[in-house]
C-alpha positions in Angstrom: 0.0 0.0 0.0 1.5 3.2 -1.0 1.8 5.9 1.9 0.6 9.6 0.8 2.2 12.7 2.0 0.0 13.5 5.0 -0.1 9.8 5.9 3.5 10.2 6.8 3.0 13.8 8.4 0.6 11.9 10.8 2.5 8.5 11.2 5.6 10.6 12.2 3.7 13.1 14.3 2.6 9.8 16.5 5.8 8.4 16.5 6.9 11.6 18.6 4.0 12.0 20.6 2.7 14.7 19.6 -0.8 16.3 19.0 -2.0 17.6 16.0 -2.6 21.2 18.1 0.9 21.2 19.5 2.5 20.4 16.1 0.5 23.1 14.4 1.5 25.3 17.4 5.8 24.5 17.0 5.5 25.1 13.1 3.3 28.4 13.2 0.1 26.7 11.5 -3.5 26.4 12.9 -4.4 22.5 14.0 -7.1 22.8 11.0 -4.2 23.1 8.2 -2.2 20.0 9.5 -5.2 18.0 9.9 -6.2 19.0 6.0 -2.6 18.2 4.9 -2.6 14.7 7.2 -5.9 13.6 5.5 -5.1 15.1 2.1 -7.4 17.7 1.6 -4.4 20.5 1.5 -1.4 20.4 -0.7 1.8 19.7 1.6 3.3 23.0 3.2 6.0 25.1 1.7 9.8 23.7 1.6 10.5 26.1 4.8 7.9 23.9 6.9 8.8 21.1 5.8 12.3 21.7 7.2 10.2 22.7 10.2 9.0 19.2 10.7 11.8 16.9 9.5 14.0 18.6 12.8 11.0 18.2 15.1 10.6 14.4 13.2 14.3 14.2 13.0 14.1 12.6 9.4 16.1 13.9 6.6 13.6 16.7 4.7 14.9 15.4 1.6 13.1 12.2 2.2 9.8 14.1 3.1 10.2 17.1 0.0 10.1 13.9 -2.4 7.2 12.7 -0.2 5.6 16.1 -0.7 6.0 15.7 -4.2 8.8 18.1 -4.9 12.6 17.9 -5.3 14.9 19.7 -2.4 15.5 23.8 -3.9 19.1 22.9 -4.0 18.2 19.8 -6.6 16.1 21.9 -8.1 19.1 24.8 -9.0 21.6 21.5 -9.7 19.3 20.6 -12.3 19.1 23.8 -14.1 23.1 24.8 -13.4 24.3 21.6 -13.8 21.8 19.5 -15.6 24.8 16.8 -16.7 25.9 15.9 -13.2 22.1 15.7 -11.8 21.4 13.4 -14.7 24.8 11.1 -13.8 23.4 11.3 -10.5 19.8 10.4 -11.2 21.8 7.1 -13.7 23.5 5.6 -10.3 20.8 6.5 -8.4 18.4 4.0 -10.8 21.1 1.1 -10.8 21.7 1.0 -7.0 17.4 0.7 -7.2 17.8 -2.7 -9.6 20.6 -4.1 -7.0 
């Protein structure tokens, strides 16, 4: 079963015991917003939250940006400055997933 966005917001939220009120309250959102992004009625939060909840999570935000459905702003400015190396990098990233 795939795992969406918000179901990870809310599976990690648990994991460190935390409310949806008083994660709302640590990243500067109301408790309604999180609860629309946890049961997908709300697009997932700017970059800048995001890094607000990986620390309080303490995942990598790269892991939850590609969860959000977006690639991390400095991936983003490799692939326009420096399309060849993000593409080699994309290559061994795809063999190490066939391993």
């Amino acid at each position: 079963m795939d795992i969406n966005f918000g179901q990870k917001i809310s599976e990690l939220r648990k994991q460190v015991e935390l409310s949806q009120k008083e994660l709302a309250a640590k990243l500067g959102i109301s408790a309604q917003y999180l609860n629309d992004i946890e049961h997908g009625r709300r697009h997932p939060p700017s970059e800048e939250i995001i890094q607000q909840m990986a620390k309080i999570f303490k995942v990598n935000a790269d892991v939850l940006l590609i969860a959000a459905g977006t690639a991390p702003k400095y991936i983003q400015e490799s692939a326009l400055n420096q399309p060849e190396a993000l593409r080699e990098a994309l290559a061994v990233f795809r063999r190490s997933q066939k391993k």
